[in-house]
N, C-alpha and C positions, 0 to 999 in steps of 0.2 A: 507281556506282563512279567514283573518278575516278582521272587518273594523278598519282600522285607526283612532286614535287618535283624529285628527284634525275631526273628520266628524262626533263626535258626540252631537255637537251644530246643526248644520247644519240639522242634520235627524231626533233631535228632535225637531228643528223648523215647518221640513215637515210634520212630525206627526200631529202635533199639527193644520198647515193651513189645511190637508184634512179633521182632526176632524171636526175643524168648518165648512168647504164648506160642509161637508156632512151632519150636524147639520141643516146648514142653509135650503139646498134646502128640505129635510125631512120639517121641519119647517112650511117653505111658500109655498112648491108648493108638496103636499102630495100625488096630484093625477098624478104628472108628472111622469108615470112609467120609459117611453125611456128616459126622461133626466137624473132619477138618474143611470141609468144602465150605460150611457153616461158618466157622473159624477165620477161613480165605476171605471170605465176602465179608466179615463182621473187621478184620482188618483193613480191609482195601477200604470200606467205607471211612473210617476211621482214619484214616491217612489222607483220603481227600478233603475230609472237613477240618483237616487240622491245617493242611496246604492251603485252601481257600482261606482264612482266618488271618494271615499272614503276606495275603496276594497286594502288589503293589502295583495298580495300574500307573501310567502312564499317560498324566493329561495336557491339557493346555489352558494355560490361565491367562485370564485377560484382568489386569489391573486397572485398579478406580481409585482413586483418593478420597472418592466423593460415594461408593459404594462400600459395603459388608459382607465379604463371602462367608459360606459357610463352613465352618472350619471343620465338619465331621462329615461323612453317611451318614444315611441315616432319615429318623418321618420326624414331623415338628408336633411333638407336642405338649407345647403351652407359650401361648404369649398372651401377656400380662403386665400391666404398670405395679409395681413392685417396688419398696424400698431396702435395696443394696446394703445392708448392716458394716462390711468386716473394712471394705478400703473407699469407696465413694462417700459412702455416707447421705446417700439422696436417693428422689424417685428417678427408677430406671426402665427401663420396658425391657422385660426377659423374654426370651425366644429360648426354647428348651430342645435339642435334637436327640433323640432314643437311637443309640447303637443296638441293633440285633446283633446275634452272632455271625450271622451272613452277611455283614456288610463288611466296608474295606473298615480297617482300625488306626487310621491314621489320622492325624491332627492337624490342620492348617492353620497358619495365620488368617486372620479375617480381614486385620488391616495393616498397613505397613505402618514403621512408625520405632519409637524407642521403647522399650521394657520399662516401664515406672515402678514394676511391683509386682514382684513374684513370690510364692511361699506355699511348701507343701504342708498340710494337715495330712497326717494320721486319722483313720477313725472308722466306723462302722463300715457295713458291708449288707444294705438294708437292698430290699429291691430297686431298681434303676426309677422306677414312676412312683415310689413312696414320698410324698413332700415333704418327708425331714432329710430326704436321701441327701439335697443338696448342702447343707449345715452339716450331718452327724456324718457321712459318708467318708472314706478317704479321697483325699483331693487336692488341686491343682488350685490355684488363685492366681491368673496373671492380666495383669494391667498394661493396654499399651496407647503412649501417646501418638496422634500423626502431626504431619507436619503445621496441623490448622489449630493446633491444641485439643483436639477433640477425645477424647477420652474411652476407649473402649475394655471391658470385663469380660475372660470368660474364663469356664471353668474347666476340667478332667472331672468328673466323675464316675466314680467305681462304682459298680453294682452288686450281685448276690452272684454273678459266675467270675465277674472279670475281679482281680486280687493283682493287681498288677498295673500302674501307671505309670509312664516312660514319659519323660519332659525335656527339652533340649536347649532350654533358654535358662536366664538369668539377667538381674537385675542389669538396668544399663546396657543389654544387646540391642543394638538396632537390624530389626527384622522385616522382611519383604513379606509384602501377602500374598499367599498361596504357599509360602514355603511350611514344609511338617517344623511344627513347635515340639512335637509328641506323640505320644500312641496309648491306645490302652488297651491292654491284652483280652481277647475276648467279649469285647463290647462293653459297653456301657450309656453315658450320659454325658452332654457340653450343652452348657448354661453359657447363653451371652448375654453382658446387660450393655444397654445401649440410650443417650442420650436424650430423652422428652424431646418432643420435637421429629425423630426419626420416621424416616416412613416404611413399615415393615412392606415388603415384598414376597411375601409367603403366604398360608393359612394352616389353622391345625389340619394336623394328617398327611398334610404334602410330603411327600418321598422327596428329599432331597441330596445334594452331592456335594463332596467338601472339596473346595476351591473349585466349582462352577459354579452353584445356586448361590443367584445376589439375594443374601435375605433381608438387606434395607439399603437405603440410602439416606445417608447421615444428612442435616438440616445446611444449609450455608448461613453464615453468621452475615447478618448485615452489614454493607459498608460506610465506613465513615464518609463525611463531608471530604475531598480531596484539600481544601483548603486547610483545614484542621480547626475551620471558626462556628462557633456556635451559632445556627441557623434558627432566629425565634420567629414565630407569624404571630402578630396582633391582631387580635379583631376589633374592625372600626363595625362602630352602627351609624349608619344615619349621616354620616359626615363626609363630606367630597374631600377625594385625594388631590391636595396638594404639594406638586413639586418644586422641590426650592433648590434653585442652581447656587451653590455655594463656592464656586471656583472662578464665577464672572466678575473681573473686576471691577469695582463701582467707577461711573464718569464722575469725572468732577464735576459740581454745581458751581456755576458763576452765581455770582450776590451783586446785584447793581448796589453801587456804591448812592446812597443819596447825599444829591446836592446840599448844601447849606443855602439858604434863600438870602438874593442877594439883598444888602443892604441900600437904602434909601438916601437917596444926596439931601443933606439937609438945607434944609430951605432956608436962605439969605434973608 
């Protein structure tokens, strides 16, 4: 496991505050043995939850065209037919994933595909399970097509701790699923919307993992005729099918020719 990227401002800001806290109380209070020992443990804890928060495992992803991983850590919950306001404009099926602060904070792609539409929002900082969180909240809006046109939404959502959304795409990238799009510092929320017809793969509650848990597989569009001719059935009632060979060439009819009747020798 190694640490992320993003987390190492962050661990070296921690450093730096338990230096001084433990600078300090050494300092002024020299004779207070229990408090620095207090101090020790209330720092070490505090350095490990800040090192966990920023942990980077190390997975293995197995790619689908035809599947939707999930793109965070994280438990599901809410899935729901839902109409998509800001870039779809249609009914979608949301599948919602809640980042705790114990999970990993990374972001994956869910399908591969081109970037159609991406756009940060500004905005509140409401709890992660609040239903306005995913509208008023600050956020992430990316859209990606795959190769079948299939259209897939999701989101970054910020929460009441996490202040901080890290995104690594933009319009027109073509992106591999399972690669990190993003992060959001200290947890939060990802919204996926997905196309009527999907079959979710999950249930509320499920603990899931971002770029292992398939949490649907997208519908196959039906295929056309290979010929490309419009195939219509008639219904017959009542009536016997007749086949008419139209390519046998007709025989010729002979026409007996009639005689003329012969004429009478006239009589002398």
């Amino acid at each position: 496991m190694t640490i992320h990227k993003e987390g190492y401002s962050s661990i070296a800001l921690t450093i730096l505050f338990i230096a001084v806290l433990n600078a300090a109380i050494h300092f002024y209070l020299p004779l207070a043995h229990g408090l620095q020992w207090f101090i020790y443990i209330l720092s070490f804890v505090l350095f490990v939850i800040i090192l966990q928060f920023f942990r980077s495992p190390s997975i293995t992803i197995n790619k689908d065209e035809t599947q939707v991983l999930c793109p965070a850590d994280g438990k599901v919950v809410v899935i729901e037919e839902t109409t998509e306001t800001e870039y779809l404009k249609d009914k979608r099926i949301q599948i919602s994933v809640f980042m705790s602060p114990i999970n990993v904070h990374i972001n994956r792609n869910p399908i591969s595909g081109v970037v159609k539409y991406f756009k940060y929002h500004p905005g509140k900082y409401l709890v992660a399970w609040h239903p306005k969180s995913s509208t008023e909240n600050e956020r992430t809006t990316v859209v990606t097509e795959n190769s079948a046109g299939t259209q897939v939404l999701f989101r970054q959502i910020a929460g009441a701790l996490a202040r901080r959304i890290v995104w690594y795409v933009k319009e027109g990238d073509t992106v591999t699923q399972g690669d990190q799009f993003g992060f959001i510092k200290f947890g939060s929320r990802v919204d996926i919307f997905l196309p009527l017809g999907t079959t979710v793969k999950v249930a509320i509650g499920e603990v899931v993992k971002g770029g292992k848990t398939v949490l649907a597989e997208l519908a196959t569009a039906p295929q056309p005729p290979k010929s490309g001719v419009k195939v219509e059935t008639a219904k017959v009632e009542d009536a016997p099918v007749v086949a008419v060979a139209t390519d046998v060439p007709a025989k010729p009819v002979k026409v007996a020719e009639e005689k003329a009747p012969a004429k009478k020798k006239e009589a002398k």
